[in-house]
C-alpha positions as CSV (number, residue, x, y, z in Angstrom):
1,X,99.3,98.4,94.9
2,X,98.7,94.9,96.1
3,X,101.1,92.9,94.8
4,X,100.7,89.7,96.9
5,X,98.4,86.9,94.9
6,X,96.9,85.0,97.9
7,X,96.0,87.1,101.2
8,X,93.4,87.9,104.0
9,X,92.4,91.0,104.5
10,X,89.7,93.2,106.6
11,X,88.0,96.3,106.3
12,X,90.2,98.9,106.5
13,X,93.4,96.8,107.6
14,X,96.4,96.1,105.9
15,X,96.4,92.5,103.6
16,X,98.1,89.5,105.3
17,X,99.6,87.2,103.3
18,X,99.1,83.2,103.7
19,X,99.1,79.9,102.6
20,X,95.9,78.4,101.2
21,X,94.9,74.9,100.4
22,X,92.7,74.4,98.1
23,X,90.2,71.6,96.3
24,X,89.9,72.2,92.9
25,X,86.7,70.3,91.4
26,X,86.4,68.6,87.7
27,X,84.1,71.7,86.8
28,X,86.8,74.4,87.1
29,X,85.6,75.5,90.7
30,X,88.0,76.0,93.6
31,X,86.6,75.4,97.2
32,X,89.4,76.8,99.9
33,X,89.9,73.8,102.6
34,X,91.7,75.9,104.9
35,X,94.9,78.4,105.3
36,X,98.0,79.3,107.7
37,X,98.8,83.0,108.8
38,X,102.8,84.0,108.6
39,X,102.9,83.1,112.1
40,X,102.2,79.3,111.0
41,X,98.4,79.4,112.9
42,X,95.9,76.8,111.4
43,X,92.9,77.8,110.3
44,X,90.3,75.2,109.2
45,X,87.5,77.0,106.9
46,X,83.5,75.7,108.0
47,X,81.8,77.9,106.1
48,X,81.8,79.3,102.4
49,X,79.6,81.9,102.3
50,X,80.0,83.8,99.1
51,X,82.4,83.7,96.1
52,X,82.6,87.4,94.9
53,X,85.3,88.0,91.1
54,X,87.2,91.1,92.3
55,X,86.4,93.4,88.9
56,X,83.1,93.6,90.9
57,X,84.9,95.0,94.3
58,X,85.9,99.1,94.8
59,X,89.6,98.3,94.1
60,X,88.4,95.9,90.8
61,X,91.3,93.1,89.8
62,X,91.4,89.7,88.7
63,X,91.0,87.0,90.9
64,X,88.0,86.2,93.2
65,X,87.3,87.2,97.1
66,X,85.7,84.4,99.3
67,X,83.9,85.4,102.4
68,X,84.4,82.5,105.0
69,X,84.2,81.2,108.7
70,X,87.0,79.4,110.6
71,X,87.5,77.7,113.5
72,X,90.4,80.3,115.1
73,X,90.7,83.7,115.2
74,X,92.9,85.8,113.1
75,X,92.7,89.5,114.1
76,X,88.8,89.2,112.7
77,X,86.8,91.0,114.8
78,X,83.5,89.9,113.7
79,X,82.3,86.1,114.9
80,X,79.5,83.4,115.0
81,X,78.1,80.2,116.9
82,X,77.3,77.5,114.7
83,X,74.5,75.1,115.3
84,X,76.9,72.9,118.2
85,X,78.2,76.3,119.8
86,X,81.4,76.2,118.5
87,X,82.4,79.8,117.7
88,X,83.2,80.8,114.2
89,X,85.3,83.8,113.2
90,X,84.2,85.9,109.6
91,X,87.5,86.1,107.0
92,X,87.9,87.6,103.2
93,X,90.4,85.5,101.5
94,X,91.6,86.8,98.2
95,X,93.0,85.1,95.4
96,X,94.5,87.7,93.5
97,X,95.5,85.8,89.8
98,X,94.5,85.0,86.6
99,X,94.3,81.4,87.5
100,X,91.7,81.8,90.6
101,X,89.2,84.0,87.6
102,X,86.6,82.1,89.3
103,X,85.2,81.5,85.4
104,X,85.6,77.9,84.1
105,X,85.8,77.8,79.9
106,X,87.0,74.6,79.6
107,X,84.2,72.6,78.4
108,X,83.4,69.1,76.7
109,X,84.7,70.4,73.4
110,X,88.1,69.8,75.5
111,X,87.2,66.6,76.3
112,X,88.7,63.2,74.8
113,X,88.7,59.2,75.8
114,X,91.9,59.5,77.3
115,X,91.3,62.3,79.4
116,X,89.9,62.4,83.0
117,X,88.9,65.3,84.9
118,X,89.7,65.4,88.3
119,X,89.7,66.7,91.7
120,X,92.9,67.9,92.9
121,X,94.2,69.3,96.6
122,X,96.8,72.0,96.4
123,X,98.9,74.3,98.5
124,X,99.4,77.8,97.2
125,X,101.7,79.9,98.8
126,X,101.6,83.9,99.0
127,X,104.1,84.6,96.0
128,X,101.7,82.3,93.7
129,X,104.3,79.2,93.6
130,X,102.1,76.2,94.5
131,X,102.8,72.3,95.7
132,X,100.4,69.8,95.3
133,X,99.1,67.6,98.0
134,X,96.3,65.0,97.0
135,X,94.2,64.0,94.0
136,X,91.9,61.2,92.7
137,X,91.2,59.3,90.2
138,X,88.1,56.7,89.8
139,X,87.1,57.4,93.2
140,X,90.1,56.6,94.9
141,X,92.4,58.8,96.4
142,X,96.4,59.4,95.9
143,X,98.6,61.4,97.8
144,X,101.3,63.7,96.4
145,X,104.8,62.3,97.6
146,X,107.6,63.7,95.3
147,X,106.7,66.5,92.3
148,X,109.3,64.9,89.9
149,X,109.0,67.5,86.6
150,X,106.9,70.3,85.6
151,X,106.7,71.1,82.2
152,X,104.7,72.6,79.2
153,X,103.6,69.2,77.4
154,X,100.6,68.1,76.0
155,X,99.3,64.3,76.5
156,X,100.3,62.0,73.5
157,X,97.1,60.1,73.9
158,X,94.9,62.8,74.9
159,X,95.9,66.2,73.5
160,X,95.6,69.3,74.9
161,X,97.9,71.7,75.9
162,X,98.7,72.8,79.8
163,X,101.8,72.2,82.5
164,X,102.3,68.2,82.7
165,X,103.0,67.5,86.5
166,X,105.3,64.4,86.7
167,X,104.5,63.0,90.4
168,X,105.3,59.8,92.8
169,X,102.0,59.0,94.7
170,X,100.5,56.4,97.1
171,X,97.5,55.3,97.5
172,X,95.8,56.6,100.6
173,X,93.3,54.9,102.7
174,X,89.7,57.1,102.7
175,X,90.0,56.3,106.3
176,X,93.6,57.4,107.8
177,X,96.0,59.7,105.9
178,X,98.5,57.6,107.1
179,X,99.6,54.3,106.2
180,X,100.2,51.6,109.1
181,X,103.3,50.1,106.8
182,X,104.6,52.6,104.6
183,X,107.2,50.7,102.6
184,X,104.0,48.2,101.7
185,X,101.8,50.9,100.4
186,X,100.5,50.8,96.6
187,X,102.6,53.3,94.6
188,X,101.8,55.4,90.9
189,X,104.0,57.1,89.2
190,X,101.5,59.7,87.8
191,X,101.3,62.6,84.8
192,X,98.4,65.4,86.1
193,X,97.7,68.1,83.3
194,X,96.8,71.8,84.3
195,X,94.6,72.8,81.6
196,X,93.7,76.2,82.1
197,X,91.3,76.0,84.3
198,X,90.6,72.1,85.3
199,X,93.3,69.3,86.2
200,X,93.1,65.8,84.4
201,X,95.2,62.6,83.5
202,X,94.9,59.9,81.2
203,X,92.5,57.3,81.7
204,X,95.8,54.7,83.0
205,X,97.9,56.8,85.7
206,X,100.2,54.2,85.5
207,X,101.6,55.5,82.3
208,X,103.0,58.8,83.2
209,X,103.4,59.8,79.7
């Protein structure tokens, strides 16, 4: 039995596990970005080309299997040409958990004035512990610095119910991930909720409430 929640695997070959990040969107949907092998090789994903939920698969499950192309091999034997030339190697990434269902519920009967859905980056590793890297809010873009508290709590302002994640962030430039003058740069002290199956924060991430 597979007990590993986040892994690559090809026909007939044994499951490697890895480290995935992900973008998870204001709908519910999770797009993988890209994802590191044990041996610490990058592999940057081009192409999405399906999203399967494994109770459809042979060996069933919960989770969700994506079929992708990368930039660098990984003991795939199958490979493309995009439309430049560059060569592109064919991967199934599974994301073996309840939380990767691949079936947003929550809907606008969740939603309140206070509350604002957003689109979150996150690393998750291959025993299902996760660290999160980026999020935005209004457009603009914060990166994670310091995870300061995770805990069950719901929003005063808002409601809901979820994991509160206490963070330090800084505001990044859409440009450059990194900041010329680091001790300058704008910083948040932020509350992001984990609500099932979509991220938010109150409408004022100043307040980490």
């Amino acid at each position: 039995m597979i007990t590993m929640m986040i892994y690559c695997k090809q026909p007939g070959e044994e499951p490697i596990p890895i480290t995935v990040r992900l973008k998870w969107l204001p709908d519910g949907t999770i797009h993988p970005l890209c994802y590191w092998l044990p041996d610490d090789s990058y592999h940057e994903i081009k192409y999405i080309h399906n999203m399967t939920p494994l109770k459809y698969l042979r060996d069933g499950g919960v989770g969700v299997r994506f079929k992708v192309s990368t930039t660098a091999p990984g003991g795939q034997r199958s490979f493309r040409c995009d439309d430049k030339g560059i060569v592109l190697y064919d991967n199934c990434l599974y994301l073996a958990d309840n939380r990767f269902c691949g079936k947003p519920f929550i809907d606008e009967r969740y939603s309140h004035n206070a509350k604002e859905y957003i689109p979150i980056v996150i690393d998750v590793f291959p025993n299902g512990e996760y660290g999160l890297v980026s999020f935005w809010v209004q457009g603009v873009r914060y990166s994670v610095e310091k995870t300061l508290e995770v805990a069950k709590r719901g929003s005063f302002a808002a409601g809901g119910i979820g994991l509160r994640h206490k963070v330090e962030a800084r505001l990044v430039n859409e440009d450059d991930d990194e900041c010329p003058d680091i001790n300058n740069s704008v910083r948040r002290l932020a509350a992001l909720y984990f609500e099932v199956d979509k991220w938010w924060v109150g409408r004022s991430i100043t307040a980490a409430e």
